[in-house]
N, C-alpha and C positions, 0 to 999 in steps of 0.2 A: 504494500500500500504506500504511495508515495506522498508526501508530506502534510502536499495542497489536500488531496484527499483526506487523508486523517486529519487536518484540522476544523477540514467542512463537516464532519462527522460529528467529531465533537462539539461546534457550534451548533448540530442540530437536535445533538443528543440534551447539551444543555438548554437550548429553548422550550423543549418539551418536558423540564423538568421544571420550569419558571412556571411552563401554563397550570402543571398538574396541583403546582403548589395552592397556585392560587385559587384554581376551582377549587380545593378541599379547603381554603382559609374560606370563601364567599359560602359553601355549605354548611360549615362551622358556625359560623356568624347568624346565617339567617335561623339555625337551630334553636342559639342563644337569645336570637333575638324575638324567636316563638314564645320561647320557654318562661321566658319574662313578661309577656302581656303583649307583644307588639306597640304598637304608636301611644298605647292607654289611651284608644277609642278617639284618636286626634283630640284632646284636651277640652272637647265643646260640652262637657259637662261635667267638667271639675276632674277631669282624666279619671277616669269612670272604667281604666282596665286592671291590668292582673293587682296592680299596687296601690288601688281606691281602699280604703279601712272606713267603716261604719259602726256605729254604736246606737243602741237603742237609750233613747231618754225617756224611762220609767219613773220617773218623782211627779208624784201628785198624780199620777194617771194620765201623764202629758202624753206616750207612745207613740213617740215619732222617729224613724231615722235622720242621723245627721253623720257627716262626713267626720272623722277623727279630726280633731285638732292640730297640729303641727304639720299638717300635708301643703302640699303648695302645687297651683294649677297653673297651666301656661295663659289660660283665656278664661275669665270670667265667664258667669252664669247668664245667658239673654236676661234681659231685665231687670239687672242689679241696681241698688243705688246706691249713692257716693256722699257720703257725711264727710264731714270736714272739721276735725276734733285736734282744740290747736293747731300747728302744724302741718299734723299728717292726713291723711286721706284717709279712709278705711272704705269698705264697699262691701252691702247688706244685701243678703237673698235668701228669703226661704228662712230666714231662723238663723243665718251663718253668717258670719261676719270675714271679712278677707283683710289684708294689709297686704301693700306693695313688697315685692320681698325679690329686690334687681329687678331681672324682666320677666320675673314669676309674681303669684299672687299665693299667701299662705293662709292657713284658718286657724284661725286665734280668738280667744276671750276677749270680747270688746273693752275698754278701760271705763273706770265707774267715772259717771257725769257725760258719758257720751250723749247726742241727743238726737233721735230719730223721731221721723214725722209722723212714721205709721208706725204700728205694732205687724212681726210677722203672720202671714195670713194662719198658720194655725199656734196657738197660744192656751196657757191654762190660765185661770183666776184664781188666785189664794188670799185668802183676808189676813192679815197679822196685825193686833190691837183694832182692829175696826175698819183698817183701809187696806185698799184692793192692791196687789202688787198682780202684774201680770209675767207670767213664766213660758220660755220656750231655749230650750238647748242650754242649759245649765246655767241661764241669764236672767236675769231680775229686771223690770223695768216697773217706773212710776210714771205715773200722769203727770203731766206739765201743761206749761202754756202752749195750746197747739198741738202736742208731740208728749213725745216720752223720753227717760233720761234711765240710761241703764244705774243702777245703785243696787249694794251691796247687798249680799244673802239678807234678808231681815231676821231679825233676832225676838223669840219668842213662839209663842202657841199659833200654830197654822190651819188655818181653817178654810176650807171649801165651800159654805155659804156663808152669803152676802147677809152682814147686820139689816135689822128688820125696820123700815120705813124710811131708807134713804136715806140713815146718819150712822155717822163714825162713834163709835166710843167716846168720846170727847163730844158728843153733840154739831158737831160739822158737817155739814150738807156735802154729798160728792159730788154731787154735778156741778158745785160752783168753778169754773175757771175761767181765765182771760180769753180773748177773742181778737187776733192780732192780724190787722191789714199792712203789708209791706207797699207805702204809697209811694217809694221812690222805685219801684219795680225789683226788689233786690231779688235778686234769685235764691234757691234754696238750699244751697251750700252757706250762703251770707247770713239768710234768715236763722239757720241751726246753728249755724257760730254765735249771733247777737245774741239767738235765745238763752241758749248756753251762760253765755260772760252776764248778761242782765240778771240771770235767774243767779248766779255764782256772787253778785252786787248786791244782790237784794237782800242775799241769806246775808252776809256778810254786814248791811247794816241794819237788819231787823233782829238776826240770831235767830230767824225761824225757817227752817226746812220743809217745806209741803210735801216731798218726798221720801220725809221718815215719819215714822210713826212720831207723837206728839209727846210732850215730858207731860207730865204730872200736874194739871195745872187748870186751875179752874175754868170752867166753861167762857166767863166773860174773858180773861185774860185772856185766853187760848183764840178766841176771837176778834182780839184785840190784834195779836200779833199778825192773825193772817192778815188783817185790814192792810196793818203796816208794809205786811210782804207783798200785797198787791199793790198798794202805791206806789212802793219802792220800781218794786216791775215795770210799772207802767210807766214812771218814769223815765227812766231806762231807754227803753224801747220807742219813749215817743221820741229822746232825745237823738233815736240812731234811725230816725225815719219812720216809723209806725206809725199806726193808730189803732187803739188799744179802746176795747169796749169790756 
């Protein structure tokens, strides 16, 4: 065999050793890449393949799925919406809560004082001292101006029906709340931040909380202070463009 020959030989021998390699790396790969869930459903519902985790929230009779916390999606849920708590952004769907997290989105325990305009479409009612907290995915939220404001586990005897003739243990009507027109057109990222910071001004100089249960404190007082805490509010709020009924 003379030289030129033997070295075309072996340049043929080793190109055919380059292909084989690589068709068995590309059959390896696409194996691995079965074996693990594929794309995780292209991400259009919270990547919803091999590596989604779910947990059932059974407290109070609430029995609903929600996605494990710590998971992170590439593409929000159609229809989310976007709070604006301090700083950051957060994005609400279904009971779940998301944060930016680089060019992923992760699900997280929302931070207490957050403040959302609607409650999720399914929710449980618990009474604690008289007043209603509303519960869904391991989250507490209270009534506000408008909206609601996630706040802490409540503390005390939990009950599942509503005090009888429309009052709180304390003698407090629940349906009384503010009624709040944004007349410079502010949008509603702006509106949940003002509500937010006014309601955070109010408490701060009345010392009364509408979102916790009430101290110890006689009926006139106790109604005293809410007056003060909706003045406060409404001041607030007319001062940042509102009008407040």
């Amino acid at each position: 065999m003379s030289y030129l020959r033997y070295k075309s030989w072996c340049f043929s021998f080793g190109l055919m050793l380059v292909l084989l390699s690589g068709i068995m790396l590309f059959g390896f790969s696409q194996a691995a890449y079965a074996a693990h869930g594929g794309d995780h459903g292209g991400d259009h519902g919270g990547d919803r393949g091999g590596g989604h985790q779910e947990f059932k929230d059974s407290h109070y009779g609430h029995d609903h799925n929600y996605p494990s916390r710590g998971q992170s999606i590439s593409v929000l849920p159609s229809g989310y919406r976007t709070v604006l708590h301090g700083n950051t952004k957060y994005y609400f769907h279904g009971g779940v809560w998301y944060r930016p997290y680089g060019r992923r989105f992760i699900v997280i325990a929302p931070p207490f004082g957050l403040f959302v305009p609607l409650l999720p479409l399914y929710y449980t009612t618990i009474w604690v001292g008289g007043f209603p907290y509303y519960y869904a995915n391991e989250v507490y939220y209270r009534q506000s101006a408008n909206g609601y404001i996630v706040v802490e586990p409540p503390k005390g005897e939990v009950s599942q029906t509503a005090p009888s003739a429309g009052q709180t243990s304390s003698g407090q009507t629940l349906s009384d709340q503010l009624f709040i027109y944004p007349r410079q057109g502010q949008n509603e990222q702006k509106q949940a931040t003002d509500r937010y910071e006014c309601h955070s001004w109010a408490v701060n100089q009345t010392g009364h909380d509408p979102t916790k249960p009430p101290a110890s404190l006689p009926a006139a007082q106790m109604s005293q202070k809410r007056a003060d805490y909706q003045r406060a509010m409404s001041a607030c709020l007319d001062g940042r463009g509102y009008t407040v009924k």
